[in-house]
N, C-alpha and C positions, 0 to 999 in steps of 0.2 A: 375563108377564115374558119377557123375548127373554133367550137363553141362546144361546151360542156354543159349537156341539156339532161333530164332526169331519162331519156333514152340510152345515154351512157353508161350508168350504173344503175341497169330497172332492179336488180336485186338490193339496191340500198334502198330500195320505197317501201322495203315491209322488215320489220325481226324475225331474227330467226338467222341471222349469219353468224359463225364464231369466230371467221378469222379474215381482216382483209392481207393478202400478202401480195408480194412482188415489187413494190414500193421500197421497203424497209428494210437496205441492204448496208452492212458496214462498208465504207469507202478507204484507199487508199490514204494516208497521209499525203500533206502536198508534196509534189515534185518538182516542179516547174524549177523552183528554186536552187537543185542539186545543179540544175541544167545553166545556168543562166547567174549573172549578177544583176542585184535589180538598181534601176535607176528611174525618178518621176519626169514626168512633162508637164508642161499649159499649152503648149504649143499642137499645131496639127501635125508636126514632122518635128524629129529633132534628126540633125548630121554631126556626124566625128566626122572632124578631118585630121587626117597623117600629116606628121611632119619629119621631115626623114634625118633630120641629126648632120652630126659629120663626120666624113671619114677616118683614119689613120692616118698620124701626123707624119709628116716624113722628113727624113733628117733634113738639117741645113748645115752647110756648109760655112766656113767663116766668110764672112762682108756679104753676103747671100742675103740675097732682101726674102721676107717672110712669104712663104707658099699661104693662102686665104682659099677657105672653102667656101660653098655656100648650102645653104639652108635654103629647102624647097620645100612647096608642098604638096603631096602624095593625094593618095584615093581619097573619095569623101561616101563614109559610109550614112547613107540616109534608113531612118524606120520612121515609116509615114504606118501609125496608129491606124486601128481599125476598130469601128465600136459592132460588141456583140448583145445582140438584147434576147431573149425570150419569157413568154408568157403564156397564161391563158383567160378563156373567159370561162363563166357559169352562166348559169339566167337563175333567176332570182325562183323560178319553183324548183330548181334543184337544190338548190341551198335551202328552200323551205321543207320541200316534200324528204328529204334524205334523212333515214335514222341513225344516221353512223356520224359522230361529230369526227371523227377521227379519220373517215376518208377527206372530207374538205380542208381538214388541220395539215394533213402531211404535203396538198400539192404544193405548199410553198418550201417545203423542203425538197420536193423530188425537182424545182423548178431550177432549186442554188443548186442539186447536185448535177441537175444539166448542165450546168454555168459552167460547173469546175471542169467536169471534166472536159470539156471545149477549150477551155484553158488551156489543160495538159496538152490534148492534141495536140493543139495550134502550136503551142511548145517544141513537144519532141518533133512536129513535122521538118525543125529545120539541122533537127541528127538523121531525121528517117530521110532527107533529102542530100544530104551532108555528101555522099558521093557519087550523086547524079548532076550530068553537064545543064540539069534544063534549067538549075537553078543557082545563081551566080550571086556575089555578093558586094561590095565597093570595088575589090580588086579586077573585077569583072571574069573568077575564076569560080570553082567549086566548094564549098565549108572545106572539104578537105580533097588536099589535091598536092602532087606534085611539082607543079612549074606554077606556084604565086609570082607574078612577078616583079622582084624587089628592085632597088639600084643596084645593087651586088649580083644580079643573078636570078634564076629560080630558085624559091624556095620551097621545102615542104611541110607538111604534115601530115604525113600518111605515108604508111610505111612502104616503102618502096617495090616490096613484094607481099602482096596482098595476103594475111597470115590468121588462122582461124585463132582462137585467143588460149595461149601456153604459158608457162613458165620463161622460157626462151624468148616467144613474139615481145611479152609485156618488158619484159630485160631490152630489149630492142627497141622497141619506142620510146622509155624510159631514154635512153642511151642519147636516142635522136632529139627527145626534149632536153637536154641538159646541154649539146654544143648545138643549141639554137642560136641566131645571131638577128642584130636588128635588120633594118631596109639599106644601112651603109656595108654591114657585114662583119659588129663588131658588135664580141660575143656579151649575151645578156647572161641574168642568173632566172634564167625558165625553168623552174622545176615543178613534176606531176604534185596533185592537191588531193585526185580522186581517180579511180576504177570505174567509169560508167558503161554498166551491160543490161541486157535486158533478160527475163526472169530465166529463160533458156539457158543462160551462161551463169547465173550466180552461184550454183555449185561449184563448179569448175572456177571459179573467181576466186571462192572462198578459198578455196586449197589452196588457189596457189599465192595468196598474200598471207592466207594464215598458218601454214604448214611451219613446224618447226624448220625442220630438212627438206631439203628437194623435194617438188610434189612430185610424184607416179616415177619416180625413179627409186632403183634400190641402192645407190648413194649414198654414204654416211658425208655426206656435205650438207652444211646451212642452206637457208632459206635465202642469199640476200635480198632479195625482194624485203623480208618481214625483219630482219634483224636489223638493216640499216634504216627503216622505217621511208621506205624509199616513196610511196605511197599513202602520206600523213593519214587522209582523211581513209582507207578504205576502199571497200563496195561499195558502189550506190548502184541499188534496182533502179529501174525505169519501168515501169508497167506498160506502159506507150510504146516505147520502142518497137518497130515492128519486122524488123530484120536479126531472125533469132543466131546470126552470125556476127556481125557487128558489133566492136565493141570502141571506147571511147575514154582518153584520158585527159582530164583539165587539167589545165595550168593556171600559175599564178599571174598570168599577162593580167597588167593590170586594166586593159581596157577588151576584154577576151570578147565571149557572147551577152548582149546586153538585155535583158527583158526592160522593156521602158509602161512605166503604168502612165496613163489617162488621166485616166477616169477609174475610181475602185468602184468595185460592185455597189449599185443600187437597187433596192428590191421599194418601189410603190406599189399602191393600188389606190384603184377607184372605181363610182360605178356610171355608167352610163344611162342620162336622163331620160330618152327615150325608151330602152327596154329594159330598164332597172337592172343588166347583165353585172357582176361582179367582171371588174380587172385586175388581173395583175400583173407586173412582167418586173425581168430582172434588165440593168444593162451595165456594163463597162464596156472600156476604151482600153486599148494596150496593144504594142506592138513587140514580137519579138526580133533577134538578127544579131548579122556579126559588126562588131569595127574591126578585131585585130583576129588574124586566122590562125593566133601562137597560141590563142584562148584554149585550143583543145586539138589534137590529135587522135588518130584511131587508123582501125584496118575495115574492109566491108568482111572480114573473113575471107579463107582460101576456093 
């Protein structure tokens, strides 16, 4: 157990310091959020389950008694929460003997900015995994993947040939989210919400949704990407992201990638009777994941 004893910081036992730094850094705004729809729990698990609709009517004939479908149900997408807590201790002469109020004031900030960005992590881990087999979702496939397997077929999201991010690529998955169809194989209105790249590409992003004309072409043709506003929301950076090839577009699926809260962050403290030590820790609950794999599309790059 790590304990924060006046051997920690032997230069805060006298004056004569000007400046404590390394602490005191500006943070990102939140992310998590670009990534994810939020929704709460009380439960230790919460599961989506599929329900697959019905097919395409088909004609009937005169005196022909009525064709009847049926209504099944599909994958059952479980996020079983996980609680994250950190903290630390002091003992009671470093809080006495220390002349700096302002190193003991900040660890409860540097403690909530551990929190967060744990957060984030845990976040983008399930884009940074998105087109790896080890990690599979209700459909028992990959975030993104080719053969999801519906009642219609395989389906995708991910473009079929693995494409580093263009003018052309992003016109392409576009293309792909727009004749997406549901689990019977009849066609929805899926359309892109957001651009998610990671800081590697956000040049290259920017051009090519904000360029009047063609980006890196000498073309005197429009942008349609920016003119038909094909793209509502934009760029979203991801700082997290760790595949500087990789890029990612959401949809408006109404039940896409869910972040599920817990527990929201709690920061206590107290002190312990026996050795008078200062505590404090932070903790939440939350889980993130997929129900529906229409939620977001992407390429891992060429």
């Amino acid at each position: 157990m790590a304990v924060i004893t006046t051997g920690s910081h032997p230069k805060a036992l006298w004056p004569g310091v000007k400046v404590w730094w390394g602490r005191n850094y500006d943070e990102h705004k939140v992310e998590h959020t670009m990534l994810f729809d939020r929704d709460t729990s009380t439960q230790a698990y919460e599961e989506d389950v599929q329900l697959t609709g019905f097919g395409l009517a088909p004609a009937k004939a005169q005196g022909a008694a009525v064709q009847y479908d049926s209504e099944t149900q599909g994958y059952v997408s479980r996020y079983t929460h996980v609680a994250y807590s950190l903290g630390y201790i002091v003992t009671k002469e470093e809080l006495d003997d220390s002349q700096y109020e302002v190193v003991s004031k900040r660890r409860a900030a540097a403690n909530a900015f551990s929190m967060r960005q744990t957060k984030e992590t845990v976040a983008a881990q399930v884009y940074n995994r998105g087109f790896s087999g080890s990690y599979t979702f209700g459909d028992g496939t990959k975030l993104l993947a080719t053969n999801h397997p519906t009642l219609s077929g395989s389906q995708s999201n991910k473009l079929a040939t693995a494409s580093d991010l263009s003018e052309a690529s992003v016109e392409d998955l576009v293309i792909q989210i727009m004749t997406a169809t549901n689990d019977r194989g009849l066609k929805i209105s899926l359309m892109p919400k957001c651009l998610i790249v990671p800081p590697a590409l956000s040049f290259d992003a920017g051009r090519i949704l904000n360029s009047t004309l063609q980006n890196d072409t000498a073309n005197n043709a429009v942008n349609v990407l920016r003119a038909d506003g094909s793209i509502p929301e934009g760029v979203k950076v991801n700082h997290y992201l760790t595949d500087t090839d990789a890029w990612f577009i959401r949809t408006n699926a109404p039940r896409g990638l869910i972040c599920y809260e817990r527990t929201a962050a709690q920061f206590t403290q107290d002190n312990d009777f026996d050795t008078e030590n200062a505590k404090a820790k932070c903790y939440e609950r939350y889980s993130f994941g997929v129900t529906d794999f229409r939620g977001v599309f992407g390429s891992p790059g060429a």
